[in-house]
Steps between C-alpha positions, in 0.01 A plus 500: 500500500755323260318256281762256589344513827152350388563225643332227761796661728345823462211560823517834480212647294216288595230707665116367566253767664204356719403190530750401164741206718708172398563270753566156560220436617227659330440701201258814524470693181444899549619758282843496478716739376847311362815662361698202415585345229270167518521544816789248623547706776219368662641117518837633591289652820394176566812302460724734690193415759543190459134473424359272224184543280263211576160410314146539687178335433283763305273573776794670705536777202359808558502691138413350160784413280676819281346578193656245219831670315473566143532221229834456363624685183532230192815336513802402295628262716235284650697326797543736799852270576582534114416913539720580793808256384478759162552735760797418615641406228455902301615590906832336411514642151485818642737442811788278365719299756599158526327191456539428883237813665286437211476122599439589876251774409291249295502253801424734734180611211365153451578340829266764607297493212398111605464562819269833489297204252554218713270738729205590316479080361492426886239766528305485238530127390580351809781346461889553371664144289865612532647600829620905530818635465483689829110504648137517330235698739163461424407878531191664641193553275147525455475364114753453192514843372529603095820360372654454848705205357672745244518793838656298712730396231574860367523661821724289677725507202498855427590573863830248494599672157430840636768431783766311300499764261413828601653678250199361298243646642365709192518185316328265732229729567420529127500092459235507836266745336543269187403188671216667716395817411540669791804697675689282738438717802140374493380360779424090492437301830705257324795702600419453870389150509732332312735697223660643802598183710616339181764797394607542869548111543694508135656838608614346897638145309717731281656741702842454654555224202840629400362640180582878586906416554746707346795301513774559228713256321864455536621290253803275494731534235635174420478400203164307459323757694247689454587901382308795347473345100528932362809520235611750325385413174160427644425748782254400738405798772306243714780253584820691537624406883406226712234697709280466176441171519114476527359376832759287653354461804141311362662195583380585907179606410244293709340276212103422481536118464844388585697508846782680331623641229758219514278202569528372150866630382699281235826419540767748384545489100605196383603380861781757477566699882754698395562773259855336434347188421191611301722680238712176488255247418411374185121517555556873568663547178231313284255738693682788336549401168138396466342856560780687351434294141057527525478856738789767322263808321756407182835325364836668615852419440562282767102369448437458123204289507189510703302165494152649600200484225228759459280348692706464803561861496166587434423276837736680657348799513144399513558410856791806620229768680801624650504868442290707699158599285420114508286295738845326601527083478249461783247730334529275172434178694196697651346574126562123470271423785262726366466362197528139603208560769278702250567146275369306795219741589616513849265641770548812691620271774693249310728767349539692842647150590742417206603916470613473905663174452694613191596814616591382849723242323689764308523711768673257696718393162641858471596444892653168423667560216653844641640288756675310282623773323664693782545278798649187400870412447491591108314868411586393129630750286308571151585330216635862334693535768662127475544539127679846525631517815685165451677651121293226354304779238504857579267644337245221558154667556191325622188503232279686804480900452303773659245654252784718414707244372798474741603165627432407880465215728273498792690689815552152709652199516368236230490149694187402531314705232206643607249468176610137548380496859166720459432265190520209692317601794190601335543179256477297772194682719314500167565152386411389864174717500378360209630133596623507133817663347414417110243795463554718183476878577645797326641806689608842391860705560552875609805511351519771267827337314325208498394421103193261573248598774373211594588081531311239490644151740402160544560509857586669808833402553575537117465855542698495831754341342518731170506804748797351732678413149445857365744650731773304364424643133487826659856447574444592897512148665672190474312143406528376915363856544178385356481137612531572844247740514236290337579242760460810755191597395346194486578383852384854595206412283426147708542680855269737464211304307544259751510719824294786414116550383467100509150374431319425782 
């Protein structure tokens, strides 16, 4: 069987000889014999059957509990939430892509994640204080098992990162017999009672979303459009033609949160509707001139003086994460949460919470702000683009450069600018989580050009609003680029604190 088919999808390598049956009903325990990896298939069985798994009084059962799995191995990352969002994050690392999958793929993680938790604290406590992103089952059982908090946790989230990324199967296996010692196609009732109907419900909310669409770009070539940003003298392979500009069509991806993609568009920059106009009005021009004196890589002919400091630059690339190899902006802003919540000494519960709330927000960001990008009047071309293109300076090069050290700019259009509207987003969850935006944390970088690893802020939106400004000493967005996306993210940011996982 592929092992991209161990999945709760998957029904068909469940077998149980004698008296060994599941139903809704009743549980009977007999020997069983089970080929599956932790055994999904068997509450796929039961959904296709529409049945679900009910609790019974103890008297009803007719077998003792199974004996009690091993203890856990020591740990290097206490949190179960904190463990699994590490996960992801070397998962990325390892797969590259944009900053939009890796968004939805940590929604669809710790959406599930607080749910498959929400679950065992209505078990096992009795009672849930936020609502559920999608549904919380209190599960069959006889008593709390070892470490069933940090199972339900692990499982459920090993099983959504097993089918987002398949091609990570070596890897994800490895990080499960980390966390628990054991090989992932060990059987856990778990799996059956409530890991299963937490993926499939995840899995079901997901599918059809739009994510999968292959759409290409055609881009317009008026002046002031967008258009692949490769020269000659600085070659880039990855944005060549139009049909390279990365995921065009995330725009129509179903959000989490928001009604649409659209619900919380700005107007066109600086009020312009045209192309014809943009590139005739004065605000356009000061737009220009701005980035092309603090974002050029050095002084040309036409550009003799560059008015960023050290510092700025340094800033700059603290915050990039854009090559592949990185954790990507969202996976920075995760790192933040983690270290923010380990500050705060968060509960297994709490920080299922925040994670799904931050992550759903900047999931639904990189929707919104794609939708700006490629479906409104203006898909704004980059500022090297505007400054060559237009004989202002042509050899202009932005400061941002792969590893290698050739010059690019990010494959899309550059109004709004997406650090600027991740940044806000999770500013704005955080600072409305805590009921406090003045709390001092420090956060780290993945950056490898980056020449300090880690930054220390006053506040959340401080460091939203250093990250949307970086991208204009970068050289790859204009100022408006940046201020509309922090007003993006933050009414992305309001929705979905105030919609989603409320406090009941």
């Amino acid at each position: 069987m592929p092992r991209n088919e161990r999945t709760v999808n998957d029904h068909r390598t469940v077998t149980a000889d004698r008296t060994g049956t599941i139903t809704g009903k009743r549980t009977v325990t007999g020997r069983r014999a089970v080929r599956r990896r932790g055994a999904l298939a068997v509450a796929a069985v039961l959904a296709a059957a529409g049945t679900t798994l009910t609790a019974l009084p103890q008297p009803a059962l007719a077998a003792p509990p199974r004996p009690a799995p091993a203890a856990l191995p020591p740990q290097t990352i206490a949190d179960p939430v904190h463990f699994w969002n590490d996960v992801l994050m070397e998962v990325v690392r390892r797969e590259g892509g944009g900053p939009g999958p890796m968004s939805r793929a940590a929604a669809m993680l710790n959406a599930a994640i607080y749910d498959a938790e929400s679950s065992y604290q209505l078990k096992w406590k009795g009672k849930i204080t936020s609502e559920p992103y999608i549904r919380a089952e209190k599960y069959a059982g006889w008593i709390e098992g070892p470490d069933e908090e940090e199972r339900v946790v692990g499982r459920t989230a090993y099983n959504i990162l097993l089918g987002l990324y398949p091609s990570q199967t070596n890897y994800l296996d490895a990080r499960f017999r980390e966390r628990f010692g054991t090989e992932p196609t060990g059987f856990d009732l778990l799996d059956t009672t409530i890991v299963g109907p937490m993926v499939k419900q995840m899995r079901d909310a997901r599918n059809g979303d739009g994510s999968d669409n292959d759409q290409v770009y055609v881009a317009d070539n008026k002046p002031g459009a967008w258009r692949p940003t490769s020269y000659p003298d600085m070659v880039d392979p990855g944005c060549t033609r139009d049909s390279q500009a990365v995921t065009p069509f995330w725009g129509k991806v179903k959000p989490f949160a928001l009604t649409s993609g659209s619900q919380f568009r700005p107007p066109t920059p600086g009020l312009y509707g045209t192309y014809e106009k943009l590139l005739a009005g004065d605000a356009y021009k000061q737009q220009v001139a701005a980035v092309r004196a603090v974002g050029a890589d050095g002084p040309t002919k036409a550009t003799p003086k560059i008015e960023r400091t050290p510092e700025q630059e340094a800033v700059a690339w603290f915050w990039a994460n854009d090559e592949d190899g990185t954790y990507k902006p969202p996976g920075q802003l995760l790192q933040a949460t983690r270290e923010v919540a380990t500050q705060r000494k968060l509960s297994t519960y709490e920080n299922a919470r925040l994670f799904a709330l931050v992550s759903i927000a900047m999931a639904d960001a990189g929707i919104a702000v794609r939708d700006v990008k490629y479906l409104t009047p203006i898909d704004l071309w980059r500022p090297v683009s505007a400054i060559r293109d237009s004989g202002l300076d042509p050899d202009w090069k932005p400061l941002l450069k792969t590893r290698a050290g050739v010059n690019v700019t990010p494959c899309f259009p550059a109004w709004a600018s997406g650090h600027a509207t991740f940044g806000a987003s999770w500013a704005g969850v955080m600072k409305r989580y805590f009921g406090n935006d003045n709390i001092a944390f420090t956060m780290t970088t993945d950056e490898p050009q980056s020449p300090i690893k880690s930054r220390s802020f006053t506040s959340f939106s401080q460091a939203a609003e250093e990250d949307a400004q970086s991208r204009v000493w970068l050289g790859v967005h204009f100022p408006w680029d940046a201020e509309d996306g922090l007003v993006l993210g933050d009414r992305i940011a309001d929705h979905v604190y105030t919609t989603k996982l409320r406090k009941l």
